[in-house]
C-alpha positions in Angstrom: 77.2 132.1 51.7 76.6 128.4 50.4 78.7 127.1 52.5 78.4 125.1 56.0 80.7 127.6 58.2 79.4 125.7 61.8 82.9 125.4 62.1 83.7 129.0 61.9 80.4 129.8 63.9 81.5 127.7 66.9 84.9 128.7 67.2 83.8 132.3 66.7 81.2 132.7 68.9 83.6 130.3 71.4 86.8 132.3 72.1 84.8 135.5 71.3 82.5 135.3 74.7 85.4 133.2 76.1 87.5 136.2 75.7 84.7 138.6 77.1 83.8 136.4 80.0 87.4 135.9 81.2 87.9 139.7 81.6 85.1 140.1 83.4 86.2 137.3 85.8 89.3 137.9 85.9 88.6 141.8 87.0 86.7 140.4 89.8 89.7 137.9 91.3 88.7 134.7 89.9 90.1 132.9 86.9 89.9 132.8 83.6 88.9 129.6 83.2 85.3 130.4 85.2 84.8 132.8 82.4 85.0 130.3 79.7 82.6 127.8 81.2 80.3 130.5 81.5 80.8 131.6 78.0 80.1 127.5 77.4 76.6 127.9 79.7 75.9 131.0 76.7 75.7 129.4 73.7 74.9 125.8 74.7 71.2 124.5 73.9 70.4 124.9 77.8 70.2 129.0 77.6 68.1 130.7 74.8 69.6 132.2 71.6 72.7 131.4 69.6 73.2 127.3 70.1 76.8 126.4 68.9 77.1 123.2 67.0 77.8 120.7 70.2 79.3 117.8 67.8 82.0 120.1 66.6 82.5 121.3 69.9 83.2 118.3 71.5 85.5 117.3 68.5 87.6 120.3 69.2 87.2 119.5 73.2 89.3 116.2 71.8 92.2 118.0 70.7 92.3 120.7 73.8 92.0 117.3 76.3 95.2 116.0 73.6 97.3 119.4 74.2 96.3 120.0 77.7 97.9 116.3 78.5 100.6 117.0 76.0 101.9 119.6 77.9 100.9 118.0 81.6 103.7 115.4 80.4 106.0 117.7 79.1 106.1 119.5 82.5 106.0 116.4 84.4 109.2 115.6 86.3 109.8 112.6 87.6 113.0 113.4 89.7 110.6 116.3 91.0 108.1 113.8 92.0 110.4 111.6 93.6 111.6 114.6 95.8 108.9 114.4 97.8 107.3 111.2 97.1 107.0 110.1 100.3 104.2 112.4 101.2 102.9 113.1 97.8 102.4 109.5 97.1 100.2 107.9 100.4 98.6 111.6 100.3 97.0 111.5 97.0 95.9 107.8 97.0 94.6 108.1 100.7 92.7 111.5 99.8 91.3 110.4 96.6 90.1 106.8 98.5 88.6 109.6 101.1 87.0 111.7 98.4 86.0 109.1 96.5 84.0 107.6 99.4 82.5 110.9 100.5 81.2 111.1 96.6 79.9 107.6 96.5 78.2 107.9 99.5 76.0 110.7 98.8 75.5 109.1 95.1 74.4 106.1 97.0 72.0 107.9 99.2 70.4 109.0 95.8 69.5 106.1 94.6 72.7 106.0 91.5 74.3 102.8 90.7 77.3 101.4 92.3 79.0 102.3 88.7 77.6 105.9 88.8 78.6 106.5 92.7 82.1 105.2 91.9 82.7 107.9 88.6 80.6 110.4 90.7 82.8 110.0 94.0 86.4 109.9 91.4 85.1 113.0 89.5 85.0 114.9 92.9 88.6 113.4 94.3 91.0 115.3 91.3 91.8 118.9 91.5 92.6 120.7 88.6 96.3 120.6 87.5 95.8 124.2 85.6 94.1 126.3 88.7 97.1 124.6 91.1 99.8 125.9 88.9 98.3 129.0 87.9 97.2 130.1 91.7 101.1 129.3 92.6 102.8 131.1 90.0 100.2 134.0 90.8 101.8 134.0 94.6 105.2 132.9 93.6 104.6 129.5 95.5 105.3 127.4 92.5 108.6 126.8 93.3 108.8 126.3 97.1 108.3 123.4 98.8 104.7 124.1 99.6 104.3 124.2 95.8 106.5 120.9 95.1 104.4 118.7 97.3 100.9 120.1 95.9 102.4 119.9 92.5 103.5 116.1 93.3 100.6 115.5 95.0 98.5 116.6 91.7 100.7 114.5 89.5 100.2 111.5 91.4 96.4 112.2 90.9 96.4 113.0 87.5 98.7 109.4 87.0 96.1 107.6 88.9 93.2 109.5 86.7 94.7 108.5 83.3 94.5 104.8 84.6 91.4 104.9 85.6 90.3 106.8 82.4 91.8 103.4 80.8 90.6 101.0 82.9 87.0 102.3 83.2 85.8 101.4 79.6 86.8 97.7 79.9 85.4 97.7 83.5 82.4 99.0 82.3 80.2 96.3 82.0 81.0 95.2 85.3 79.5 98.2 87.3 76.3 98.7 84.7 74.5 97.8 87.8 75.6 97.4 92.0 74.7 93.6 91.3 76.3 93.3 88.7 78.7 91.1 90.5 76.6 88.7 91.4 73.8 88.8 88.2 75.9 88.2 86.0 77.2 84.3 85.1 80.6 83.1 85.4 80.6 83.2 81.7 80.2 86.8 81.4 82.6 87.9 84.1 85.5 85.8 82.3 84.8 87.9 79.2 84.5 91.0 81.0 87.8 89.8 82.8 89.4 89.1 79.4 88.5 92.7 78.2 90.0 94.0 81.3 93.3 91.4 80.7 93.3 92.9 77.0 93.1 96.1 77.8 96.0 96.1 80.4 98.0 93.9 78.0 97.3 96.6 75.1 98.1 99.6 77.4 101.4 98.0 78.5 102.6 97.4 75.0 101.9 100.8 74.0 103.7 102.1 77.2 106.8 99.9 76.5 106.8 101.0 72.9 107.2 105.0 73.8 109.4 103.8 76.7 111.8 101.7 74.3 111.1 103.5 71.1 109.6 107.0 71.8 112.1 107.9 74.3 114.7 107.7 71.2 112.5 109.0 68.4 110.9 112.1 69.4 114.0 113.7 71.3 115.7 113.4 67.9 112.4 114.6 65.7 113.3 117.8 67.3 117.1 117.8 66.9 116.2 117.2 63.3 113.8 119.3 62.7 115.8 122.6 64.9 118.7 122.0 62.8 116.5 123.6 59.7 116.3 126.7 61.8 112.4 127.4 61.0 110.6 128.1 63.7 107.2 127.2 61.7 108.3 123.8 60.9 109.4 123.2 64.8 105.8 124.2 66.0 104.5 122.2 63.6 106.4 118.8 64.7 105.8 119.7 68.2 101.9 119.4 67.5 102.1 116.8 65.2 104.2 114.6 67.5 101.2 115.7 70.1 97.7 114.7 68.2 99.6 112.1 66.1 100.4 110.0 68.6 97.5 110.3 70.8 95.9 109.7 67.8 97.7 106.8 67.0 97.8 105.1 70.5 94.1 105.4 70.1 93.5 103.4 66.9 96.2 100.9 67.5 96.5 100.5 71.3 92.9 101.5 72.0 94.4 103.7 74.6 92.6 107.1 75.5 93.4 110.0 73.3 94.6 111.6 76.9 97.6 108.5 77.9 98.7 109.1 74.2 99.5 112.6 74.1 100.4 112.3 77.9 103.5 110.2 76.9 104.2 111.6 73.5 104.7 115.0 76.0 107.1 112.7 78.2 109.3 111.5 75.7 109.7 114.7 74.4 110.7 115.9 77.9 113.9 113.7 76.9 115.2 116.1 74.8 116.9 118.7 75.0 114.7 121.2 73.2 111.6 120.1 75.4 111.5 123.8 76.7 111.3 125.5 73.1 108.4 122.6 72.6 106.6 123.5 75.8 107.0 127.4 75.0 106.2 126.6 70.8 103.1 124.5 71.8 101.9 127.2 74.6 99.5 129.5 72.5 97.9 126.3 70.7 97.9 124.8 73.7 96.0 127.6 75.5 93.7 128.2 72.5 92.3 124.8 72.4 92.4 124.4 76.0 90.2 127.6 76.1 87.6 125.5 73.5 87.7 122.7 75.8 86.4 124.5 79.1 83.4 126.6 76.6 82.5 122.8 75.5 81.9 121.9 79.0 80.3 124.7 79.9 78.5 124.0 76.6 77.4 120.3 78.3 76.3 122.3 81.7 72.3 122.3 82.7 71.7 125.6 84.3 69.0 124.1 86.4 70.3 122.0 88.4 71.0 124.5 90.4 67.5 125.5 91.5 66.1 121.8 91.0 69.3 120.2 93.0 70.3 122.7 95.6 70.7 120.1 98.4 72.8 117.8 96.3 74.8 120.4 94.6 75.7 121.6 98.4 76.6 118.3 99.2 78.8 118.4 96.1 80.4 121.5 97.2 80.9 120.8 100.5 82.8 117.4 99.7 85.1 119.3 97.2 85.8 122.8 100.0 85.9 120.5 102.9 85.7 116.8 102.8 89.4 117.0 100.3 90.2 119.8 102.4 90.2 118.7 105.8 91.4 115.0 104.2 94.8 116.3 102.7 95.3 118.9 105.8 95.3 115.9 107.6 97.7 113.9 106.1 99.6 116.8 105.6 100.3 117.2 109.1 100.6 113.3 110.1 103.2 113.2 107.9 104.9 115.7 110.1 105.0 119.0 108.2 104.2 122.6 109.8 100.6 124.1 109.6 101.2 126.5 106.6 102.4 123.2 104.3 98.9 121.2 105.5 97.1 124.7 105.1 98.7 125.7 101.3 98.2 121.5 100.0 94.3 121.7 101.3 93.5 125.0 99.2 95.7 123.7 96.0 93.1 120.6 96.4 89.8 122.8 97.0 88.6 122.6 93.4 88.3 120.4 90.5 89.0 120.6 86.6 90.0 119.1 83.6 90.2 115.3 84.6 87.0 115.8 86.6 85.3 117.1 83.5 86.9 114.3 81.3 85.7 111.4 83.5 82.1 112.7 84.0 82.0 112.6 79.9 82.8 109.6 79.9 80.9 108.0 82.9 77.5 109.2 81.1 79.2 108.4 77.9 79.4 104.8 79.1 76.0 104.4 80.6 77.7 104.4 84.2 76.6 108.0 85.3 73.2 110.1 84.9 73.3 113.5 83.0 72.3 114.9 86.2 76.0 114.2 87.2 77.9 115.4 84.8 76.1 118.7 85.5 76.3 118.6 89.5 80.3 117.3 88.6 80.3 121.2 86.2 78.7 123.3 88.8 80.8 122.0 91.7 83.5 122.8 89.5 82.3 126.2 88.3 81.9 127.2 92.2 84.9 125.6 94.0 87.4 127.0 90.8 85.5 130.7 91.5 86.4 130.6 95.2 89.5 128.4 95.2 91.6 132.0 95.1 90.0 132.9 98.6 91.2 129.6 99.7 95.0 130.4 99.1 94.2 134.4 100.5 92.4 132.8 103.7 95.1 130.4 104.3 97.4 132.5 106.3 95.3 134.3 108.2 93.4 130.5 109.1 96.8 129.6 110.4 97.2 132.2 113.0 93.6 132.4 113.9 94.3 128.3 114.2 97.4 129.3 116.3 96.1 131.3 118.6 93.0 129.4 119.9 93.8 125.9 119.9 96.3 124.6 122.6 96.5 121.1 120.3 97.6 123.0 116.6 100.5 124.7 119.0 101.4 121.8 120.4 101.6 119.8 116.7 103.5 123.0 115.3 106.0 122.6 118.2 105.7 118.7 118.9 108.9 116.4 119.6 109.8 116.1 115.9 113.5 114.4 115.5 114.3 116.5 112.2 113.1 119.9 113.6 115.8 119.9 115.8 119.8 118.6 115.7 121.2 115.9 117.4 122.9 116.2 120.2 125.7 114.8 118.9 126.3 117.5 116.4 130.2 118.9 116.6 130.4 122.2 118.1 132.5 123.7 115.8 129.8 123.4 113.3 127.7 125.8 115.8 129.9 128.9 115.8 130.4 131.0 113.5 128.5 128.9 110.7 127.1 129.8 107.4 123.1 129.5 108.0 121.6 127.6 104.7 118.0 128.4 104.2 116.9 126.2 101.2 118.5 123.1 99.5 117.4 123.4 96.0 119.6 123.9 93.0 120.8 126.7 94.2 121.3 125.9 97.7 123.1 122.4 96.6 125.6 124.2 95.1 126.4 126.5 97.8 126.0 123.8 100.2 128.9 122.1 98.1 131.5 124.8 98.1 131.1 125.6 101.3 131.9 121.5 102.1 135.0 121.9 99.9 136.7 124.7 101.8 135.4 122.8 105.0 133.7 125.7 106.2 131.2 125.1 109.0 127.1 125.1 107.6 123.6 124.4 109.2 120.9 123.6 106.3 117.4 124.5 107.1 114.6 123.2 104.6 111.3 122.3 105.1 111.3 118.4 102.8 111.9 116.7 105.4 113.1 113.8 103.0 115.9 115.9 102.2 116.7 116.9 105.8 116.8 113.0 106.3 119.1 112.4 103.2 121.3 115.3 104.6 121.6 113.9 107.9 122.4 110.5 106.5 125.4 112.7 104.6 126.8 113.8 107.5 125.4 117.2 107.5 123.8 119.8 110.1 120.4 120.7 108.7 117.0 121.3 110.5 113.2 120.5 108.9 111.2 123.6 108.9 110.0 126.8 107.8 112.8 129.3 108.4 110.0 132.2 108.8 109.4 130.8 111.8 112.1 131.5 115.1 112.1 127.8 116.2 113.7 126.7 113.1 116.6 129.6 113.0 117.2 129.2 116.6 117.7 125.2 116.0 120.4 126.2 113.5 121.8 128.0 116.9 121.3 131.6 114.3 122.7 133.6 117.4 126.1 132.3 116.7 126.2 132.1 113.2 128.2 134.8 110.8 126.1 134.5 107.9 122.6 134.1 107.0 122.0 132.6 103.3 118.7 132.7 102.0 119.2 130.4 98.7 115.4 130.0 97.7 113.4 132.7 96.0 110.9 133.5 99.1 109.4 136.5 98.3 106.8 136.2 101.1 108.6 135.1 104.2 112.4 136.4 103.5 111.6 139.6 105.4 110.7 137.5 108.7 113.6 135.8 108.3 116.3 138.6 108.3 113.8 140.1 111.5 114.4 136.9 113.5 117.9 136.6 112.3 119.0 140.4 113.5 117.2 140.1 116.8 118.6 136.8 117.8 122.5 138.3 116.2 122.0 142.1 115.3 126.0 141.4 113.9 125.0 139.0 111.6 125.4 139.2 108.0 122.7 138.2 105.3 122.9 136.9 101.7 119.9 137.3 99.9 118.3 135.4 96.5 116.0 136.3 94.2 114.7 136.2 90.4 113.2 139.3 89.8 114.6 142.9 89.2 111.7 144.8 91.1 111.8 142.5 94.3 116.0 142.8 94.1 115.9 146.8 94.3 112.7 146.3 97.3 115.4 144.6 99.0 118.2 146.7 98.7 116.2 150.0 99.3 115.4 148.1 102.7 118.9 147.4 103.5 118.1 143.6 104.3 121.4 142.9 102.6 123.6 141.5 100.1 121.0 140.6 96.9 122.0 138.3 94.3 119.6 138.5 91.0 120.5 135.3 88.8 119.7 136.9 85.5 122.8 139.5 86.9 125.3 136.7 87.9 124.9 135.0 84.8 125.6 137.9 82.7 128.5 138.9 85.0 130.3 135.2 84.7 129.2 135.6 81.1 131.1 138.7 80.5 134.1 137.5 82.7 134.5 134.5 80.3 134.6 136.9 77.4 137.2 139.2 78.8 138.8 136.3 79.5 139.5 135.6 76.3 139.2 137.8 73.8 142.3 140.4 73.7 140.8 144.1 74.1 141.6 146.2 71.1 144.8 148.7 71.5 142.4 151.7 70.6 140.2 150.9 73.4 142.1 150.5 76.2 141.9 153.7 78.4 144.3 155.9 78.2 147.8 155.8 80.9 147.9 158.6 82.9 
């Protein structure tokens, strides 16, 4: 054919290997998304025989990086983020300062640039946002509080990351060299300082113009566009809204294609078809995102790994390790149990999108050597390809941790003043009491009813913030993890008449109705869950009353409808 079908060629040969690469991955317990940076390390010009066209590739990378953020925003909650901001805020900043150091310390030791250690150590300190959310909805973590503070804890990176993916362009000339400080003349660091001014000034206006504008546009874009009932044409504003903006913000604001399709997916959280946007945009969203991985695998040089071994183990070990043992650490200063410090360390064991993005742009911008961006890919190609152990090795960790170090029992059972009530606590609210496990929506509501009638109630949840905000309420409620018997027997279980489990815990709801029949074998148990196979486990066991929410629903659903629509003479049973 006459014609120039690169384009065709690229995306072809792209989701085709992609597609091949991600089964075979995916058959041996890794994910996907290892498979399509290998199928990227295929056709790139580093491995012999078919070379993709690498311009178009990266052009394509653009729109996947525009989706991918698109749909970060639309999922990003800030009332979630605020539940458990007091951890998830000092814990990301501290542990990307940590990881950030560890990385520009071992750039340093190589000779790099103070500019090139600085993107090397930031490219190393941000997990990936797409492993984290896929490894927790794989063990039905997602929606625990484990999963909220690794979730927060990721969006607070991936905040700081789209600032620093702003600010790093106008700061560039500034860290060209680590003496750059002090070589250059006053005159020059005004300008540079001037650029930095402009840039902040430029980002602000753009952010105050989706805040003030944006916030009322979009939501109704979608109102307008739903009321025409075509589900083509409501895809089709949904990624419009997505690439025009980004695309827009970066012409007029000169703000990174990534901020602009960030907020375009924040305002449209506002309305009240954001869901139907997020589930429209999925498949496109996934397609390009699938194009943006092969086009960094596409950037990957193979050798490094036999010409670098000692720094790509350093790399390794800083991302498995150094982040690791960091956020484990802060985890538990901040006062939560093991299995919270344990399940925030693996989410953080890996690195992704943001990492990728910020290594194209540190050798983009002169800062970083090539050899970077590649040690950045293969840390990420190894760390994403074990990062499922992580989660698997977790538990077992914790009770190996348990049983052979006197100081990790003594943390999991220290004086904490939330793990425990107050002694000033009235009785009455100790007998007989309704056991709460879980203060979510679900367990709010409960928690609410149960306050109307006046009927006595002990909350046990593991945020701590919440246990604190319920205290301050005048409630009963214990910090913890109800799996475990110190928890239940601080909500004084033996005397209690009911045992509510109001959170989805597939993994430790078993434990709790063992511990709660063998402190009160009389005691009877309310059970929660959200999926049909997991309800009938539960009832087969005889654990005991299950409540499926897609059954309730229908039930109050049908009730409402009997309620009032007159049943027909002819189908009204017979009188005996």
């Amino acid at each position: 054919m006459p014609h120039d079908v690169s384009l065709i060629a690229t995306i072809a040969a792209g989701f085709g290997l992609a597609m091949v690469f991600g089964l075979v991955v995916s058959r041996l317990g890794m994910p996907p998304l290892v498979g399509y940076l290998l199928a990227g390390i295929v056709i790139s010009p580093s491995t012999p025989g078919f070379v993709a066209d690498l311009g178009l590739a990266g052009q394509l990378a653009e729109i996947g990086v525009m989706l991918l953020m698109f749909g970060v925003g639309l999922h990003f909650s800030l009332k979630d983020l605020m539940a458990v901001k007091r951890i998830a805020v000092p814990g990301a900043i501290v542990q990307i300062g940590v990881a950030t150091l560890l990385g520009m310390g071992v750039a340093m030791l190589w000779g790099w640039s103070l500019g090139g250690a600085i993107v090397f150590g930031l490219c190393l300190s941000v997990a990936s946002t797409v492993v984290l959310l896929r490894a927790l909805e794989a063990r039905g973590l997602l929606k625990s509080v484990n999963g909220q503070i690794a979730v927060g804890w990721l969006v607070v990176e991936d905040l700081v990351m789209v600032m620093v993916l702003v600010l790093l362009p106008a700061l560039a000339g500034l860290l060209q060299e680590s003496t750059a400080a002090t070589a250059l003349a006053p005159t020059s660091l005004r300008e540079i300082w001037a650029t930095v001014g402009m840039t902040l000034a430029k980002v602000t206006a753009f952010i105050v113009l989706m805040l003030v504008v944006g916030r009322r546009v979009l939501p109704k874009l979608l109102w307008w566009v739903a009321r025409t009932g075509s589900q083509e044409l409501f895809t089709l504003a949904v990624v419009a809204t997505a690439v025009g903006v980004a695309f827009g913000a970066a012409k007029l604001f000169d703000v990174s294609f990534a901020l602009g399709a960030f907020f375009a997916g924040m305002m449209m959280r506002e309305s009240e078809f954001s869901h139907r946007a997020a589930d429209e945009s999925l498949p496109l969203r996934d397609a390009f995102a699938v194009l943006f991985f092969v086009s960094v695998g596409m950037l990957f040089d193979p050798a490094v790994i036999w010409t670098q071994p000692i720094k790509l183990l350093a790399v390794v070990v800083i991302i498995l390790v150094g982040k690791t043992v960091a956020a484990v650490a802060l985890v538990l200063l901040f006062r939560y149990p093991l299995n919270t410090a344990l399940t925030v360390g693996a989410s953080l064991a890996q690195i992704g999108e943001f990492s990728f993005i910020l290594a194209g742009l540190g050798v983009a911008l002169g800062l970083m050597p090539v050899e970077g961006q590649s040690l950045v890919l293969a840390g990420a190609l190894i760390s994403i390809a074990l990062n499922a152990a992580a989660f698997t090795l977790s538990e077992p960790l914790r009770l190996w941790i348990l049983a052979r170090s006197a100081l990790a029992r003594r943390l999991e059972l220290r004086d904490d003043p939330l793990a425990e009530l107050p002694t000033s606590t009235d009785q009455r609210l100790l007998s007989g009491q309704v056991v709460l496990v879980g203060y979510g929506r679900v367990g709010r509501r409960i928690a609410g009813t149960l306050r109307e009638r006046g009927l006595p109630f002990v909350v046990a949840e593991q945020n701590r913030e919440l246990v604190d905000a319920l205290r301050r309420d005048g409630m009963a409620a214990v910090s913890g993890d109800a799996g475990t018997p110190e928890v239940l027997i601080q909500a004084h279980i033996a005397r209690a008449a009911m045992l509510v489990v109001a959170i989805p815990d597939t993994v430790n709801v078993r434990k709790m109705v063992e511990i709660a029949r063998t402190l009160n074998p009389g005691i009877e148990v309310v059970l929660r869950t959200h999926n049909e196979e997991e309800a009938a486990l539960l009832r087969q066991e005889s654990l005991g009353e299950v409540f499926l929410g897609e059954h309730e629903l229908a039930r109050g659903m049908a009730a409402h409808i009997l309620s009032r629509v007159a049943v027909p003479a002819a189908a009204q049973p017979p009188k005996a």
